[in-house]
N, C-alpha and C positions, 0 to 999 in steps of 0.2 A: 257746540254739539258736534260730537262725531258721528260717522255712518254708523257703527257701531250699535248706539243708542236709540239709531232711526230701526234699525235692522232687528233689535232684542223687542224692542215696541211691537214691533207690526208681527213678533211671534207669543204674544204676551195671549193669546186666546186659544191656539191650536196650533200645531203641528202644521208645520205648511214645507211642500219643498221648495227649490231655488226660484225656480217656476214659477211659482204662487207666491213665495215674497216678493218679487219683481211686480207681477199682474199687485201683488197689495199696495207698493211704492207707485205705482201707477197709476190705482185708484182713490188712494187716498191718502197717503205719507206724500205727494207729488207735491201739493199745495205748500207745504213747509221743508220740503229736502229733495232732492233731485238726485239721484243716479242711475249710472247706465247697466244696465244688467251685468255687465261681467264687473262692478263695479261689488254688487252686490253678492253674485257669487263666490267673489275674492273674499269679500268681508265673513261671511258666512264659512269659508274654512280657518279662515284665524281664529272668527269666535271657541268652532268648535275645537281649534288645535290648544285655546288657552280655555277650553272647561266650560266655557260662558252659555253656550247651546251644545244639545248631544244630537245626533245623527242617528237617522238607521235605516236601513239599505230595505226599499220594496220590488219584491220582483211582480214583475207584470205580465202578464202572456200578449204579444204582440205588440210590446213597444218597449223600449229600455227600462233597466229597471232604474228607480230614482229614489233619491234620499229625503229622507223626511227631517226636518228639525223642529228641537222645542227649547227653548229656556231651561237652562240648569238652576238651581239656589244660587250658585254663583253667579249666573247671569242677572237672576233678580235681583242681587244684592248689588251690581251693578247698577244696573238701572234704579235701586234705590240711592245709591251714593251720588251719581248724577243728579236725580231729582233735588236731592238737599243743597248741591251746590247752589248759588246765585244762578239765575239765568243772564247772562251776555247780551247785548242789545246787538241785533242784527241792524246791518248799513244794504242800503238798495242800490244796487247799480245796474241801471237801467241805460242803453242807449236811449231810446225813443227820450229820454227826461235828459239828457245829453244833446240830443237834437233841439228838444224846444227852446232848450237852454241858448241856444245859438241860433234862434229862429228872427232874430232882426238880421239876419246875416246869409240866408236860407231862403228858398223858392218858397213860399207861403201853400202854395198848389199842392207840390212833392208832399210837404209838412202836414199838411189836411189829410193828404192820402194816407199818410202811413197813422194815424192818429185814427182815422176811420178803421182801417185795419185791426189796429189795435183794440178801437171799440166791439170792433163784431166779435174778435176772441175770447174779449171780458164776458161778453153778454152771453156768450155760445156756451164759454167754462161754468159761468154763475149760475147759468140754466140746467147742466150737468152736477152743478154741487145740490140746485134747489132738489132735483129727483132723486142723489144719492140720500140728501137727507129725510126724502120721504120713505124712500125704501127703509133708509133705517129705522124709523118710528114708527112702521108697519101701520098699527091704525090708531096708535095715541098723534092727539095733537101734542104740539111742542113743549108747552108747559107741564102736561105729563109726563110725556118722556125726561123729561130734565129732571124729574121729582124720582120716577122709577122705569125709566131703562134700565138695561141688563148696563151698558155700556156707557158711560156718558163720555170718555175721552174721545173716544175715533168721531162722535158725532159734535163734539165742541171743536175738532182739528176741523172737520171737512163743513162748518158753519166758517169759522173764520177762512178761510180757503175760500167761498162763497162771495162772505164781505170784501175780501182783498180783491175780488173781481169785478164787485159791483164798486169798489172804488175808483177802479181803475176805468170801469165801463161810463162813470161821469166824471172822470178829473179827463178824458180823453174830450168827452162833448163837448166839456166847460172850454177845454181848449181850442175846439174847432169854433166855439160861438167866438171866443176873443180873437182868433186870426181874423175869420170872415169877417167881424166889423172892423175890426183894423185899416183891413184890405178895402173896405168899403170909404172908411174914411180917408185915407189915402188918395183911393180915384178923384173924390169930392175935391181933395184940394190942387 
């Protein structure tokens, strides 16, 4: 997947300017794609210079004036050609899974700490996905919304986003129980 593709998505419901696709990548494209705002704003004038998104200039009283964009037919037909491809199996590279990796070789103490670390961000993010998802089902429960939301993509991205935290938030535990006994049977002998 290109930014491209992350970038024509996140304008797929509204007009947003650079501003607000950024804050959108932030909020919920984060989970599955990462870029840096001027990352975004670069992409966002290519789109528009190849047709993909059109642009158009709002003036404001008392603050700059700012560009709005939306998806062209060419950009949807974009984004449908993408969709038909095969999707490519994404690879994880992860320090901390590089550290444990080499944890018979490593302070056990350091390695606890940074795994704890790592727990509190899972649990802190997974907590932040559970109330995005609630905001977005407003007052259907989940099986509803799945049946007739307005939307069901942005909230199948930021559920898996969720899951990928709360995995992360027990494959970290699971690790600190196997150090700590480790360490424990170690002393014993």
């Amino acid at each position: 997947m290109a930014l491209r593709h992350a970038v024509l998505a996140a304008l797929l419901d509204e007009e947003l300017s650079g501003y607000q696709v950024t804050k959108a990548f932030a909020a919920g494209v984060a989970n599955f794609w990462h870029a840096l705002p001027q990352q975004v704003y670069a992409e966002l004038a290519r789109l528009e210079k190849e047709g993909l998104v059109a642009g158009r200039e709002v003036v404001q009283e008392a603050r700059p004036n700012k560009r709005l964009f939306h998806v062209t037919g060419e950009g949807l037909a974009e984004l449908e050609s993408f969709a038909s491809a095969a999707a490519k199996p994404s690879f994880l590279r992860e320090d901390l899974l590089v550290q444990v990796q080499a944890a018979d070789h490593l302070d056990t103490d350091v390695l606890i700490e940074r795994l704890t670390e790592r727990f509190a961000f899972a649990e802190a993010k997974a907590a932040l996905f559970d109330e995005q998802l609630r905001t977005m089902r407003g007052g259907c429960d989940e099986a509803e919304f799945l049946l007739r939301g307005a939307r069901v993509g942005p909230y199948l991205t930021c559920r898996r986003g969720r899951d990928f935290e709360r995995a992360n938030r027990d494959w970290c535990r699971d690790v600190v129980e196997v150090l700590r006994a480790r360490r424990e049977v170690r002393a014993e002998s």
